[in-house]
N, C-alpha and C positions, 0 to 999 in steps of 0.2 A: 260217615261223620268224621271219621280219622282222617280221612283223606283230606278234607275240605280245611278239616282243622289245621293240617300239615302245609296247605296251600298258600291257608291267609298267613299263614306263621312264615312262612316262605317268602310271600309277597312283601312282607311287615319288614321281614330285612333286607331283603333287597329296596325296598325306597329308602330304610334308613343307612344304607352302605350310599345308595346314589347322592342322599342327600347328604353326606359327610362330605364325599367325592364334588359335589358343587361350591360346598360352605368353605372347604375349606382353602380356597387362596382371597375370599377376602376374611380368613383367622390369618393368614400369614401376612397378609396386610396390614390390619391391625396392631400385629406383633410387631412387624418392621417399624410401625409409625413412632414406636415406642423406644428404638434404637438411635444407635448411632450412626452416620450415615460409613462411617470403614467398616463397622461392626457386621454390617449387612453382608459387604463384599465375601465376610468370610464364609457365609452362610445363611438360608433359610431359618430364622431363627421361631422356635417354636413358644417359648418363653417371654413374655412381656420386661422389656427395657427398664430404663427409670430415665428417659431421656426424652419423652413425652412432652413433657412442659417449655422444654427450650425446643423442641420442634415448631411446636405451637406457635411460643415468639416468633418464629423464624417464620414462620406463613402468615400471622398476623401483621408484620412488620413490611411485610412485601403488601400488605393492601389490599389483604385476600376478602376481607368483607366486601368491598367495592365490587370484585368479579361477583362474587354472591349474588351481591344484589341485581347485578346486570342480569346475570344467568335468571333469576326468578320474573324479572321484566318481561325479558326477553319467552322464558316458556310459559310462561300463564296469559301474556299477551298473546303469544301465537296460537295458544292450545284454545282459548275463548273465542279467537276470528276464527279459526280452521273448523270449530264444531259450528260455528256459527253458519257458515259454508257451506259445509258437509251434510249439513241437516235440512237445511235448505232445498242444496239441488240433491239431493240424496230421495227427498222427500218429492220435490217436483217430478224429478226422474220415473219415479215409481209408482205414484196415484196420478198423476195428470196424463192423458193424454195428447201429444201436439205433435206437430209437424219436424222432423227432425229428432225425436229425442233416441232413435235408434242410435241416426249418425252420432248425436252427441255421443253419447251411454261409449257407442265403439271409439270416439276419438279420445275422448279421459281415459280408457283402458291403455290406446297407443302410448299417451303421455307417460303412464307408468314404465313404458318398456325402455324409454329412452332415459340415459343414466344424468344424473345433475352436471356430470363432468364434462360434458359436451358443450354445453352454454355456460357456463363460468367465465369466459372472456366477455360475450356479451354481456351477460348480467354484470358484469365488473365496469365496464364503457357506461352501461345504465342508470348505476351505480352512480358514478362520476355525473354525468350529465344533469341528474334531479337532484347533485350535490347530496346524497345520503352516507358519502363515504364517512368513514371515522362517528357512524350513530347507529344506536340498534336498530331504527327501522329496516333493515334490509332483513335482520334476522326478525323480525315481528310481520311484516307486512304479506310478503311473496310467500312464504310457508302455508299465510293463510288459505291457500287455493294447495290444494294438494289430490290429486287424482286418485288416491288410494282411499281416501276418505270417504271424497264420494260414491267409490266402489262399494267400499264398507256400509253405507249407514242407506244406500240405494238397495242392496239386496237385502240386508236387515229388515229393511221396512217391509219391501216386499213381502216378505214371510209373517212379520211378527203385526204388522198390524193389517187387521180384516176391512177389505171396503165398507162392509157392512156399517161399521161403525161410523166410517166417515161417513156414507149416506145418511146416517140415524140423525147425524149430525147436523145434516144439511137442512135434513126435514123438520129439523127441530127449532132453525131458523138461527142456526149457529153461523157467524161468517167463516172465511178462511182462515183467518189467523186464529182465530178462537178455537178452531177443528184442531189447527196446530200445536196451538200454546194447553188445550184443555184434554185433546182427546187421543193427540199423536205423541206427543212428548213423553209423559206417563208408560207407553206401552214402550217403548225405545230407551228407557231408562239404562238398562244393562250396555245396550250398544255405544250410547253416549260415555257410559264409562271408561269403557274398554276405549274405545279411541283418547277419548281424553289421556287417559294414561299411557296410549303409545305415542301420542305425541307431546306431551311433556318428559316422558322420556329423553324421545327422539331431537327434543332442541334442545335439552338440558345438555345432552352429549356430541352435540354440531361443532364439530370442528375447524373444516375446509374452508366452511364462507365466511367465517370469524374470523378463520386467519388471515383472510386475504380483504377484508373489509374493514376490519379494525387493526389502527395504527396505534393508535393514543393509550396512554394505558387504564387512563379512565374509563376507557368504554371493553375493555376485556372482557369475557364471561369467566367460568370456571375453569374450563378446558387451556383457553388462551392464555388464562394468569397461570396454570401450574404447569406450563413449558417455557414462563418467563422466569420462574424459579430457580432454572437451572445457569441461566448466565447471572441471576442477582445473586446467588451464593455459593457459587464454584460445582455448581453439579452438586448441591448438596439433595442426595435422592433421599433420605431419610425425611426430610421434609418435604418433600412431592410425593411423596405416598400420603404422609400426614395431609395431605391439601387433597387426595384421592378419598382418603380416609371422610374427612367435611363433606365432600362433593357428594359420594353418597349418601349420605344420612335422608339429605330430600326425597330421593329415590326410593329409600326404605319406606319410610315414613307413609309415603303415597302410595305405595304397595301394597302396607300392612292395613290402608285405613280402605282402600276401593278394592282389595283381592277379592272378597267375595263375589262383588258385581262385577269384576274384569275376568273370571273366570265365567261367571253365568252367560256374560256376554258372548266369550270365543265358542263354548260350546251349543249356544241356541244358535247364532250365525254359523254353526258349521251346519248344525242338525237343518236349520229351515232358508238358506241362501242355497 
C-alpha cells in the first residue's frame, strides 16, 4: 500500500511540475502584455506591468476586432464544411460498399503525404482566376476537403458504430439520411468533436495562405493583423503579444468547453481504429 501510495504521490508531481513547465511561457505572456515594449528587451519579466491598457489601445486602434472577426468566419466556416465532408465520405467510406472505395480510401491517405507547399503557386493562379484573391473564401472553401479528416472520422466509424445497428435501421424502414442523422451521428459524437476542435484550431492559426491571399487589411485574420502590428508602431512587440494574448482566449475557451469529448474522442479512435 506504501508503495502504490509513494507512486501516485510521485506521479501527482510529476504532471504538476510538467504542467507548470507547459503553462508557463503563456504566464510569461501574459506578463509581457502587461509591459512596456523596452522593458521587455531587458528581460523576461515574471511580474505583471501597469501598461496593459495602453497596449490594448494600441491593438485596438490597429483594427484588431476586424482580424477577430475574420479569423472567427473564416474557422467556424471551415470547421462546419470540413465536418460536414468528413462525415460524409468518412461515413460512405466505411459502411457502403462500391467499386473503388479501396483506391479512394488509398489516394486521400497519398494526399496527406504531400505538403500544402508544393501547390501554393497553383492554388494562388486559381485563386486569381475565380477572382477570390483579397476574400476569405480561399481560407473557408478548399479546407473544407481535407484528407486527414476523412482518415479520421472513416476509421472512427469503422470501430465505433456496429452494422448491426445500421441494418436494425433499415429493417425498421428508416432511409439513409435518417440512419445518418438519427442513428450514426449520436455514436460519433466524441469524433466529431475532436476533429472539430483540431480544425478550428488549425485555421484560427493558418498563416502561409492568408499571407499570400490577403492584401487588404480588411480582410486579415488574426495571425496577418499581429505581423501588421510591427510596421504600424515601430515594432512595438509589447503590443503583439497583447494581440497573441486576445487571439488565444478563443482557443482556451473551446478547449475548456469540448476537452472532455476531445479527449474521449483521441482515446476511443486510438483504442478501436
Amino acid at each position: 500500500m506504501k508503495t502504490k501510495k509513494m507512486k501516485s504521490i510521485a506521479l501527482t508531481l510529476f504532471v504538476f511540475v510538467l504542467a507548470l513547465v507547459v503553462l508557463f511561457p503563456f504566464y510569461t505572456m501574459i506578463m509581457m502584455s502587461t509591459h512596456y515594449s523596452e522593458n521587455i528587451y531587458k528581460g523576461i519579466p515574471l511580474l505583471p506591468g501597469g501598461y496593459f491598457m495602453e497596449n490594448l489601445k494600441t491593438v485596438f486602434n490597429a483594427h484588431f476586432e476586424i482580424f477577430y472577426k475574420n479569423s472567427l468566419i473564416v474557422s467556424v466556416g471551415a470547421t462546419i464544411l470540413s465536418l460536414a465532408v468528413s462525415t460524409l465520405c468518412g461515413y460512405a467510406l466505411s459502411k457502403y460498399k462500391f467499386k473503388g472505395a479501396n483506391f479512394l480510401f488509398k489516394f486521400i491517405l497519398v494526399t496527406m503525404m504531400v505538403p500544402t507547399q508544393l501547390g501554393l503557386v497553383a492554388f494562388v493562379v486559381e485563386m486569381k482566376k475565380i477572382g477570390w484573391m483579397n476574400t476569405l473564401l480561399p481560407l473557408i472553401i478548399p479546407p473544407a476537403a481535407t484528407g486527414f479528416g476523412v482518415y479520421w472520422m472513416r476509421n472512427y466509424i469503422a470501430g465505433a458504430l456496429p452494422d448491426e445497428l445500421i441494418e436494425s435501421g433499415r429493417i425498421d424502414g428508416a432511409r439513409e439520411p435518417g440512419i445518418l442523422v438519427k442513428i450514426a451521428l449520436p455514436c460519433i459524437k466524441p469524433a466529431i468533436f475532436s476533429l472539430a476542435l483540431m480544425n478550428f484550431v488549425t485555421n484560427w492559426n493558418s498563416f502561409l495562405v492568408p499571407l499570400i491571399v490577403l492584401n487588404k487589411t480588411e480582410t486579415y485574420t488574426v495571425p496577418i493583423g499581429i505581423i501588421n502590428l510591427n510596421s504600424a508602431y515601430r515594432n512595438d512587440l509589447a503590443a503583439k503579444i497583447t494581440a497573441l494574448v486576445l487571439g488565444t482566449v478563443p482557443l482556451l475557451i473551446l478547449f475548456m468547453a469540448t476537452s472532455k469529448s476531445f479527449i474521449r474522442g483521441i482515446t476511443m479512435g486510438a483504442v478501436k481504429g
